[in-house]
C-alpha positions in Angstrom: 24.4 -45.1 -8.7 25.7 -46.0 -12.1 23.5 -46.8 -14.5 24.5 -50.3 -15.0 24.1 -51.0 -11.2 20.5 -49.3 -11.5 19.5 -52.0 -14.5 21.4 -55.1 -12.0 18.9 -53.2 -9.2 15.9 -53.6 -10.9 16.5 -57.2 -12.2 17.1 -58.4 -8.7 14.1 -56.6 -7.1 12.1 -57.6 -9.6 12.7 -61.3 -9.1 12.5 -61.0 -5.6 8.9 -60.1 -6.1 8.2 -62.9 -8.1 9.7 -65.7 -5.6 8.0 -63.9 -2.9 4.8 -64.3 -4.4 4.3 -60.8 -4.4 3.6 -61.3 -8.5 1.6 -64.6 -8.8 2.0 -67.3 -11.3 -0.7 -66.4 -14.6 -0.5 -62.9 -14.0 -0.3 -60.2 -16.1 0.8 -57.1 -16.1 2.0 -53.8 -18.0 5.7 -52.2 -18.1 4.3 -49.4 -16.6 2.6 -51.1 -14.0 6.1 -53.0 -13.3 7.8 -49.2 -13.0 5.3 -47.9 -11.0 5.9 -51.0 -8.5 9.5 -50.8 -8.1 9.7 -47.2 -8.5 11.9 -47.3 -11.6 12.2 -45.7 -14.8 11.7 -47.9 -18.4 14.6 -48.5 -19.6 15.9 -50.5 -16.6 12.7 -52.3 -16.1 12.4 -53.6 -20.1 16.2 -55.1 -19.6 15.1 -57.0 -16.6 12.0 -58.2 -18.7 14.4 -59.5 -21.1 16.5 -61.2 -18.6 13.6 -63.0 -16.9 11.9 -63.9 -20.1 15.4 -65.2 -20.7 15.3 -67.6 -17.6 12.0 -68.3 -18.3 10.3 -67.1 -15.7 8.1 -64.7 -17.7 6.3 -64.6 -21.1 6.0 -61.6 -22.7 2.8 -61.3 -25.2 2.6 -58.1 -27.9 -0.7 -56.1 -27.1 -1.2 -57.8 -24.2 1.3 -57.8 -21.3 3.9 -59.9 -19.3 3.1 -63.3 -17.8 4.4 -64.9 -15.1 4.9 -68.2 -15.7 2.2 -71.0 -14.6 3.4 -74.2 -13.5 1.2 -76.8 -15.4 1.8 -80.7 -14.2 3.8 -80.9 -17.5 6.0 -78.4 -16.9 6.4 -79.4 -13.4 7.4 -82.9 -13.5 10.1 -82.2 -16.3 11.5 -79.4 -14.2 11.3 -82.2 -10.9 12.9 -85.3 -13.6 16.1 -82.7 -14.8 16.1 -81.5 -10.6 16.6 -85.5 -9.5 19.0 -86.0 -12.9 21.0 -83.4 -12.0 20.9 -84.0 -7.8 21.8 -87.5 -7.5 25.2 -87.3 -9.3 25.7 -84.4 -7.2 25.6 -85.9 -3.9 26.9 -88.7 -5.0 29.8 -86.7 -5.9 29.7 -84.9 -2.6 29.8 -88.0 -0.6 32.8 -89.3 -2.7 35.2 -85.7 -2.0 33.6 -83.7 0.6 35.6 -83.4 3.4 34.5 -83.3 7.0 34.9 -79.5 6.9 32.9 -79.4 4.1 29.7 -81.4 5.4 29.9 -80.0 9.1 30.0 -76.6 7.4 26.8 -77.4 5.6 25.5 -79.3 9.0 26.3 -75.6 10.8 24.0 -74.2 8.1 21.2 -76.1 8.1 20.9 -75.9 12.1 21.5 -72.3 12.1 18.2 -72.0 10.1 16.2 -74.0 12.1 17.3 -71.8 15.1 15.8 -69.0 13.5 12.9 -70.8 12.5 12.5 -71.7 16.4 12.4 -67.9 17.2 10.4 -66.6 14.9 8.2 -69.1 13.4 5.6 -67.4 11.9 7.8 -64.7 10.4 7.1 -64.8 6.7 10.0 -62.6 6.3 12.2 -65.0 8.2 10.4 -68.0 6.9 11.4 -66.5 3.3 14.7 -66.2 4.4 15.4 -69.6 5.5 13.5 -70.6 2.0 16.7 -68.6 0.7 18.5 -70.8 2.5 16.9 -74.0 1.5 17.7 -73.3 -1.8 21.6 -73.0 -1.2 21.5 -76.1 0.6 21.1 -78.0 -2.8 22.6 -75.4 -5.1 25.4 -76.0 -2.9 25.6 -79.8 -3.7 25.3 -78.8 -7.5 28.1 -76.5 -7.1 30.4 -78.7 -5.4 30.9 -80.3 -8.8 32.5 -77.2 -9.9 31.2 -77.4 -13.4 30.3 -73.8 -14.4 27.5 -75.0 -17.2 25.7 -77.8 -14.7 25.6 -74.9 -11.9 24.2 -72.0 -14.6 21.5 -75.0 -16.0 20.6 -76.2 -12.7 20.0 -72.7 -11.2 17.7 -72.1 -14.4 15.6 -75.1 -13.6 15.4 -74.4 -9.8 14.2 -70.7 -10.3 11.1 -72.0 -12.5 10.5 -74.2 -9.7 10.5 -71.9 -7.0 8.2 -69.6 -8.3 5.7 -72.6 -9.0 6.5 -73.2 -5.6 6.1 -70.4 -3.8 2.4 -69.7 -5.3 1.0 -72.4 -3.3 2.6 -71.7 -0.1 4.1 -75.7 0.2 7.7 -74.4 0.9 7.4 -72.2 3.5 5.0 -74.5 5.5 7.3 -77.4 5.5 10.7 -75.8 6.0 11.5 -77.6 9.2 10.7 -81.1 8.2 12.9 -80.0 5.1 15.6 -78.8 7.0 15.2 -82.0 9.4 15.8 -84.0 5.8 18.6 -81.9 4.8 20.4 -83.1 8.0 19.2 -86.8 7.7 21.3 -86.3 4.0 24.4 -84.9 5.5 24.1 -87.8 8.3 24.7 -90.2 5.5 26.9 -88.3 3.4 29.2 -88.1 6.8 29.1 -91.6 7.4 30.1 -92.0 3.6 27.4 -93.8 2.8 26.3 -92.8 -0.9 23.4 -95.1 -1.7 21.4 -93.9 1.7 22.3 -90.4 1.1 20.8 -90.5 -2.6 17.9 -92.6 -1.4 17.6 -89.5 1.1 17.8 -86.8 -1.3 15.8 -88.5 -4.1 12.7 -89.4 -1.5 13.1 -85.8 0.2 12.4 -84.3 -3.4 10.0 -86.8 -4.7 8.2 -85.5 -1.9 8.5 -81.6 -3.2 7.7 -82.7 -6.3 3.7 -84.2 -5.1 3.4 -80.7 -2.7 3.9 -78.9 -5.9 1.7 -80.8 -8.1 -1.1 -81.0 -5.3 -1.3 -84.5 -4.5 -0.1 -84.9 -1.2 
């Protein structure tokens, strides 16, 4: 393995600890301890620091370690406002060019992960999984734009919200009602019926937005 895979290796396995909740929101810890959990040498390990702190995902304090991010209800609702911003125009968007190909394809998606949620439904590995594929359901929207700088901004935002997500457990305990919403959305967007589908969408993550603060 080159080298410059090894540093994209470490990156990725890295943030997959921290959307997994593996590495919990407010917590600190040491480069070393970071190496010694995914089994990788420094170097590697202080460039994904750098990317993450980056993204903002991490702060990084001389003398006194790495934090992962906290979610307070500040930080929370701005991420939720630029999320709805950025959401709306996208379906709106969607429901305007899409063609049927397009939504069914997206339809096929979202029914294939509530097949495996049937299965195996108390699978946290599969239930993570389908989280994964929660998240391309509305990156998906975003990217249907085809703006390169909306899609980078939008995927910046929806990290920082999935790892102030995941440490309360609210996603993966409401994936199929989710999923159920996502399909209510691509109902509307198939009839071509823009105002219900944004309703849809903005309801469906006003919802998300009291889960994550705590008061629903």
């Amino acid at each position: 393995m080159s080298s410059g895979m090894l540093r994209t290796d470490v990156y990725d396995q890295l943030k997959e600890r921290l959307f997994s909740g593996e590495l919990r929101a407010g917590q600190v810890v040491s480069q070393r301890e970071l190496t010694e959990l995914l089994g990788a040498t420094l170097n590697p390990v202080r460039e994904a620091i750098r990317k993450l702190e980056a993204e903002g995902l991490i702060n990084v304090y001389a003398q006194r370690g790495i934090q992962i991010i906290e979610g307070n209800p500040k930080a929370i609702n701005d991420a939720y406002d630029y999320r709805l911003l950025l959401e709306k125009d996208s379906v709106r968007v969607f429901v305007g060019h899409a063609t049927e190909g397009d939504i069914e394809a997206m339809i096929g998606k979202v029914r294939s992960s509530l097949i495996k949620l049937t299965r195996k439904p108390n699978d946290r590995t599969v239930r993570l999984a389908v989280l994964d594929d929660d998240f391309a359901f509305h990156k998906a929207l975003i990217d249907f734009q085809d703006n390169a700088i909306i899609s980078r901004h939008y995927s910046l935002n929806a990290a920082r919200l999935r790892l102030f997500r995941i440490n309360i457990d609210e996603p993966l305990l409401r994936l199929e009602v989710a999923a159920n919403e996502h399909l209510s959305i691509l109902d509307a967007c198939q009839r071509r019926d823009v105002e219900t589908a944004t309703q849809l969408l903005s309801a469906h993550i006003e919802i998300s937005r009291e889960h994550t603060l705590g008061i629903r």
